[in-house]
FIVEXDO-168212 format. One record per residue: residue in one letter; x, y, z of N, C-alpha, C, O, CB in turn. Coordinates in steps of 0.2 Angstrom, whole numbers, plus 5000, padded with zeros to 4 digits. Glycine has a CB too. Layout:
N
AXYZXYZXYZXYZXYZ/...
This chain:
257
X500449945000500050005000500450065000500150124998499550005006/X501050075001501650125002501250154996500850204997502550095000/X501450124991501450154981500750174981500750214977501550104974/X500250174984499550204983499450254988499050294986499050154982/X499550254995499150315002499550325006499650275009498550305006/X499950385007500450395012500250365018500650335022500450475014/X499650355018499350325027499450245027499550215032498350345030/X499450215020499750145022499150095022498650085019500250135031/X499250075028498650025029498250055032497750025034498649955032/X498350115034497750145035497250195030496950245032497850175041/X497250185024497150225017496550205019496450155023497450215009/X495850245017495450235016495050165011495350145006495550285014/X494350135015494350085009494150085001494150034998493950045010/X494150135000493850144993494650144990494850094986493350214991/X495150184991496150174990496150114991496050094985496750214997/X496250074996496250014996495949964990496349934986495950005001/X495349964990494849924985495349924979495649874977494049974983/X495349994976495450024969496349984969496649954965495350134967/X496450004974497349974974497149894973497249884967497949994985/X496949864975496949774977496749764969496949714967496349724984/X496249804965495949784960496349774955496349724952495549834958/X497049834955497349844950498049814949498449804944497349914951/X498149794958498749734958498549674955498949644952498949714965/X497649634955497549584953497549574945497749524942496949584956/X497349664942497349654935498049664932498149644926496849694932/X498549704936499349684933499749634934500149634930499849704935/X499649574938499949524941499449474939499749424941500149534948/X498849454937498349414937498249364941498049314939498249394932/X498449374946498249334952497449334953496949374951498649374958/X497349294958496749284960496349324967495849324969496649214959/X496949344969496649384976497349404977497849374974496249324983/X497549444983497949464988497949444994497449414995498049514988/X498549464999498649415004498749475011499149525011499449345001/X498049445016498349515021498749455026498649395025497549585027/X499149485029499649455034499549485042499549545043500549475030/X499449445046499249465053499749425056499649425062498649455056/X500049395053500449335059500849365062501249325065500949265056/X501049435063501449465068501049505074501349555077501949505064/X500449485074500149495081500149435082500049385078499549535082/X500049455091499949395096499549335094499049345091499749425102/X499649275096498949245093498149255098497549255096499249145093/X498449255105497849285110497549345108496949355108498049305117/X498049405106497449465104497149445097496549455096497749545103/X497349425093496949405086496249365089495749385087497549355081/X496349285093495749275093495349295097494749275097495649225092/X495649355102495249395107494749455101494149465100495849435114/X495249475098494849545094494549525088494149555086495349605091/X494749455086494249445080494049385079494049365074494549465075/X493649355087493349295086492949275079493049215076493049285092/X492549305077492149305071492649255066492649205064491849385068/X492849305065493349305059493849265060493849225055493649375057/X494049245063494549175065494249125066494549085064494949165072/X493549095067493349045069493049035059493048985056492749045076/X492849095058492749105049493249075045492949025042492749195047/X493849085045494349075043494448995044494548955040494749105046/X494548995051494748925051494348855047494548805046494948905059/X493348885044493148845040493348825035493248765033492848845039/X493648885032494148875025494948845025495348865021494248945021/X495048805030495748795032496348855034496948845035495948765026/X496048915034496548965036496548975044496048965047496449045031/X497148985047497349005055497549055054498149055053497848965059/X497249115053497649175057497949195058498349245056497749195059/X498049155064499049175068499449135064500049125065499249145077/X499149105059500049085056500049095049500649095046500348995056/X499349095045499249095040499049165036498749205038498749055040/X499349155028499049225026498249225023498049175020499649265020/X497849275023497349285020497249305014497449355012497049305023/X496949275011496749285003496249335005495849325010496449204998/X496249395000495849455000495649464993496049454989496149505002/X494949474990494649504985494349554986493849554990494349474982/X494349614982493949684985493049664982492949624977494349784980/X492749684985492049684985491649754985491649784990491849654990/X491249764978490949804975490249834978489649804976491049774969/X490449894983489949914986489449964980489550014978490349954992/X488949934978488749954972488450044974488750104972487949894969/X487850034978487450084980487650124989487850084994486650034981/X487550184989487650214994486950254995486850294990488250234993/X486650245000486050295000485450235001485550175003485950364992/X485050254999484350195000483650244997483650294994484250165011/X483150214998482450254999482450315003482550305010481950215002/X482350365000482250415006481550415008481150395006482350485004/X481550445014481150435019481250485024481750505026481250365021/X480650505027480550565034480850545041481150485042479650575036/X480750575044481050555052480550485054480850445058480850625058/X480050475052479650435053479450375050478950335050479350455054/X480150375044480350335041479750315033479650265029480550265047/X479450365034478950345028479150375022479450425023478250375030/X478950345016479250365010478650385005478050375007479750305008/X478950415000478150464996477750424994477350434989478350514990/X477750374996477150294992476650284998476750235000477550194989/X476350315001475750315004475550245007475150215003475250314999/X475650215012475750165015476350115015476350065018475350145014/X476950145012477650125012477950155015478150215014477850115008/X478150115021478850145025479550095024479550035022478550145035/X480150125025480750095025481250135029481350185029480950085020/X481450065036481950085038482750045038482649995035481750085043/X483350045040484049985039484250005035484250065034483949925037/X484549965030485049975024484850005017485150035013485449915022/X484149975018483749995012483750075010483750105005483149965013/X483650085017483450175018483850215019484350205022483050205024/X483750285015484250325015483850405020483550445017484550345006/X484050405027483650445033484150515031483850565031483750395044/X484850505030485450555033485650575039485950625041485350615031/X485350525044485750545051486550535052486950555056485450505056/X486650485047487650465048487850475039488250435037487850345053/X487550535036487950535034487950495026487450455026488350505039/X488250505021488250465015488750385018488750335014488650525008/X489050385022489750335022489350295029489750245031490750395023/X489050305032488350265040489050195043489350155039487150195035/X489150195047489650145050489250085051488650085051490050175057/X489550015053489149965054488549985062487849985062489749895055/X488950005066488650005072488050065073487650065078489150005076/X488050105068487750185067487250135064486950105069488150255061/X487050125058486650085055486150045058485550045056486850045053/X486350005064486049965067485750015073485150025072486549915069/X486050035077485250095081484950115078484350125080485350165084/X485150135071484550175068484250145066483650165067484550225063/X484150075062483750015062483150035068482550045067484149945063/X483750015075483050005079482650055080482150045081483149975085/X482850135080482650195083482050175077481450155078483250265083/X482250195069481650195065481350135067481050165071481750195058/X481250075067480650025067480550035072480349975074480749965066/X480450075078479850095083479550145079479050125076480150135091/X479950215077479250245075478950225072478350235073479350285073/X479350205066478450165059478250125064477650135064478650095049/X478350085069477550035071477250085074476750085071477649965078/X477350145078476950195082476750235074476250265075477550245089/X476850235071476550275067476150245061475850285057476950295065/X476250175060475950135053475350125058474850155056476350055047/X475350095063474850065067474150115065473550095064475250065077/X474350175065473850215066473750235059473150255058474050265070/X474050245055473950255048473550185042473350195037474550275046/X473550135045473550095042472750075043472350045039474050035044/X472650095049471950105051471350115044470950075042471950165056/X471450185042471350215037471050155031471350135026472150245035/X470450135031470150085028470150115020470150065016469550065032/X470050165019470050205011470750185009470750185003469850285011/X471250175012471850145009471950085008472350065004472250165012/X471550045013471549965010471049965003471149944997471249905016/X470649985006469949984999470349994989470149974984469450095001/X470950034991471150064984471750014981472050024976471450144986/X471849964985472349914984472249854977472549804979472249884990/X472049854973471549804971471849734971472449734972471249814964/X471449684971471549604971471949574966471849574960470949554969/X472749554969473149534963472549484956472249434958473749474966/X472649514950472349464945472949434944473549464944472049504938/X472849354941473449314936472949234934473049174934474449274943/X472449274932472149224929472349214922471849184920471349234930/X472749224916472749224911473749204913474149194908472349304907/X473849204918474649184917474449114916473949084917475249194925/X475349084914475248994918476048974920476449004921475048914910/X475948914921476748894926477348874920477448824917476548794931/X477648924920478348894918478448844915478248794918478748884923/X478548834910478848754909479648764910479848704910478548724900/X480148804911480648784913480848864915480648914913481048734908/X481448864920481748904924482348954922482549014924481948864929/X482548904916483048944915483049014913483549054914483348914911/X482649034910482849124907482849174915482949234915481949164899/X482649144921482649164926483349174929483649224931482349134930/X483549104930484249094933484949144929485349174931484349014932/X484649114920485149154918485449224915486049244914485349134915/X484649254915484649314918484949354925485149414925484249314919/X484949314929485049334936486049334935486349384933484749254943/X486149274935486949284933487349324928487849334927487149234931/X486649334924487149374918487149454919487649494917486749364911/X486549484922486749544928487149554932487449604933486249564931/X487149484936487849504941488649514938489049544941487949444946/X488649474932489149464929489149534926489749554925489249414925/X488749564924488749614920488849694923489249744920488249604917/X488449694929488949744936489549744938489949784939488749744945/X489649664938490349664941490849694935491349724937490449594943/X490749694929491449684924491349744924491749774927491549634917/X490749784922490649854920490549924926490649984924490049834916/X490349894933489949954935490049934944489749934948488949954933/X491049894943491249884949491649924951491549984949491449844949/X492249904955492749974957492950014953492950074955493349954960/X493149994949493450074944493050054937492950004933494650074941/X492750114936492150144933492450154924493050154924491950214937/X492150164919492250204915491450224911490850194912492750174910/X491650284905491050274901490750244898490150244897490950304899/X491250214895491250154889490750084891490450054887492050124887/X490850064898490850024901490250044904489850004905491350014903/X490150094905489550104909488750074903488150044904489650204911/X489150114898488650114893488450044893487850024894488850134887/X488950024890488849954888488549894893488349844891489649934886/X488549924901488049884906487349904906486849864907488249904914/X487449974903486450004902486149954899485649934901486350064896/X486549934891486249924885486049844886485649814883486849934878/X486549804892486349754894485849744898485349714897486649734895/X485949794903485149794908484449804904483849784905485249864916/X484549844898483849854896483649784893483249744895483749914891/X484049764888484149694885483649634890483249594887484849684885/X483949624897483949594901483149604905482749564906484549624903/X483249694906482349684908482049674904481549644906482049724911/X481949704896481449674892481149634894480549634896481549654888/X481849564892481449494890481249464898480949414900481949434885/X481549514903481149504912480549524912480249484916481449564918/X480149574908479649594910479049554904478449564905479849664910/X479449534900478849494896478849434897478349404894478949504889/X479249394902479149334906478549364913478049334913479949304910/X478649404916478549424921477549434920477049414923479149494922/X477549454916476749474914476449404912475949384913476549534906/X477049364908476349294905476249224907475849184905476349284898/X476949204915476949174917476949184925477149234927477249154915/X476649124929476649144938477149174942477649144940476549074943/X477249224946477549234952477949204954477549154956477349234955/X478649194956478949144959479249194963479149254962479449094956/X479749174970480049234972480749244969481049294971480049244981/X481049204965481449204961481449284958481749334959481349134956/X480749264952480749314947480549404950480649464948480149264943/X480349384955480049464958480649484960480849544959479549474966/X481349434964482049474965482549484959483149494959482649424972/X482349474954482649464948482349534945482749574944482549394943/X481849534945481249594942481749674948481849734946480149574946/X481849644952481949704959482749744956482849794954482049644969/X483149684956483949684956484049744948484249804947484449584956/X483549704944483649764938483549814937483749834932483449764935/X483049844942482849894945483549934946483749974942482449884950/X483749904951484349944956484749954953485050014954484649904961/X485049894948485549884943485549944938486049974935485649814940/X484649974936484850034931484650104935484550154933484250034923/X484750074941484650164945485450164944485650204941484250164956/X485850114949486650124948486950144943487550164944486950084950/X486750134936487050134932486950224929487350274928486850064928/X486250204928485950294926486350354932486450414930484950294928/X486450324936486650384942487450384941487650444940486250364951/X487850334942488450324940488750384935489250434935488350264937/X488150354927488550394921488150474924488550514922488250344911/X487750494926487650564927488050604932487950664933486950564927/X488550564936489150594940489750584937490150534937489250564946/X489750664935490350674929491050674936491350724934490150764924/X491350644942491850664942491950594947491550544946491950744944/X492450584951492650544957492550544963492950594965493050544957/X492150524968491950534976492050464978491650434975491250564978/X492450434982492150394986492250344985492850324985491550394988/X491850294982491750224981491550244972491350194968491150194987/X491650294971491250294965491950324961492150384964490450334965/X492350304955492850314954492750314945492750254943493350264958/X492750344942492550364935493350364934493650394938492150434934/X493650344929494250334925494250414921494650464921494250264920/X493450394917493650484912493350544917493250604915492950494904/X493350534924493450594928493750584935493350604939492650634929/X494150574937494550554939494650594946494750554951495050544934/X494550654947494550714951494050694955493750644954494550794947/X493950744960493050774963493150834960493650854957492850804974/X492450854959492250904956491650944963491150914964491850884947/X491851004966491450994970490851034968490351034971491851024976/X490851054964489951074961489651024962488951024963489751094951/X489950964962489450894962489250884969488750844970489850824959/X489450904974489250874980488750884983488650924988489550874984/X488350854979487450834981487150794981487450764976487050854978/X486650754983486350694982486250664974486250714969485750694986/X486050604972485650594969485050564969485050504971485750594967/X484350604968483950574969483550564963483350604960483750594973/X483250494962482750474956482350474957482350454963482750424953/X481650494954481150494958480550474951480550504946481150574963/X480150424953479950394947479050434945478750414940479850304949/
C-alpha cells in the first residue's frame, strides 16, 4: 500500500479496493494476501473471534496463515428516502435499515450507526403505521392481485440466467473502477435483460425467484443511470474519464419515478 496512500494500511477503503483491483489485473492473480501473523495469537482470537473461527472453515489459521483477500463491489450508497418517521412518498410504504436512506450518519453510516437506527426507525413506523393503516379507504384502493390468464413455467432457466448474467454484468462493468464506455455498455445490457424480464414476468406465475430478479434490475439501472450522470470521482464511486471530485457535484442523487 506504500505506492498508493501515504497512510498505508490505513488508506481509506475505497484506496484500498481500487489498489487490490489493480494489483489483481497487473499480476493476474486471483486475490491478495493480508498477513496478521505478527500479532499475538491471543489478541487476534480475542479481537476477532468471528473472523477466526470464519477462517478456520476454509482451512486458514490466522495466527500463522496468510489471508486471501478480493475487493468487493459496494454498488449503492443511500437507499429510499424517507421522513423521520421513516415513511416514504408511496402512501402506505415505510422503510427503515440498509434499504433506507434517513441522513442521520451521513452518506458513508458505519456498521454499528446503522444498526440503532434500524432499531430507533422500526419503533416509530410501528407507532406510526399502526395508526395509519387503520385508514380503511387505503386498503379499499389496493385491488386483488389478477393472474388468471398467466400459467406455470415450463422451465426456469431464462430466470436463473438472467440473474447471473446481471451479476456478471455489474461486476465487469459497474464495479470498482468505473468508465464510460463500460458504463454504457452495462445499460444496453440491463435493458436487454429487463425486456425479456418483463415479458416473462406478465405471462407466466410469480415465483419469488422472478420478483428478486424483476427487483435487482431495477437497482442495477438506478446504479448505472446515476453512476454515468456523475461526471467526476467521490468515494466508492471512481470514474476513470473523471477521475478528480468536482465539488459542484456534491449533492445527492435522487430518482424519483
Amino acid at each position: 500500500m506504500e505506492r498508493y496512500h501515504e497512510r498505508v494500511v490505513l488508506a481509506p477503503r475505497d484506496v484500498v479496493a481500487r489498489a487490490i483491483d489493480k494489483e489483481l489485473k497487473r499480476t493476474g492473480d486471483d486475490c491478495v494476501y493480508l498477513d496478521v501473523t505478527h500479532l499475538e495469537s491471543d489478541y487476534i482470537k480475542h479481537r476477532f473471534p468471528n473472523i477466526y473461527e470464519r477462517c478456520l472453515k476454509f482451512g486458514i489459521d490466522m495466527t500463522k496463515d496468510l489471508i486471501p483477500v478480493v475487493p468487493a463491489a459496494h454498488y449503492c450508497c443511500g437507499g429510499i428516502k424517507v421522513d423521520l418517521d421513516g415513511r416514504t412518498n408511496l402512501k402506505g410504504l415505510w422503510a427503515c435499515g440498509e434499504c433506507s436512506s434517513t441522513g442521520l450518519h451521513g452518506a458513508n453510516r458505519l456498521a454499528s450507526n446503522s444498526l440503532l437506527e434500524a432499531m430507533v426507525f422500526a419503533k416509530r413506523i410501528a407507532e406510526v403505521a399502526k395508526e395509519e393503516l387503520i385508514d380503511k379507504k387505503l386498503l379499499a384502493s389496493i385491488p386483488e392481485w389478477e393472474s388468471s390468464w398467466t400459467k406455470a413455467p415450463e422451465e426456469k432457466v431464462m430466470v436463473h440466467n438472467n440473474w447471473d448474467e446481471l451479476r456478471l454484468t455489474m461486476w465487469n462493468n459497474v464495479g470498482i473502477v468505473r468508465s464510460m464506455d463500460r458504463l454504457k455498455s452495462a445499460l444496453k445490457r440491463i435493458e436487454l435483460i429487463k425486456a425479456e424480464t418483463e415479458s416473462y414476468y406478465w405471462n407466466f406465475e410469480l415465483t419469488k425467484n422472478l420478483i428478486e430478479l424483476r427487483n435487482i434490475i431495477c437497482v442495477a439501472e438506478i446504479i448505472v443511470r446515476s453512476a454515468m450522470a456523475r461526471k467526476e470521482s467521490r468515494g466508492l464511486h471512481y470514474l476513470r474519464d473523471f477521475p478528480e471530485m468536482d465539488d459542484s457535484n456534491v449533492k445527492d442523487t435522487i430518482i424519483v419515478k
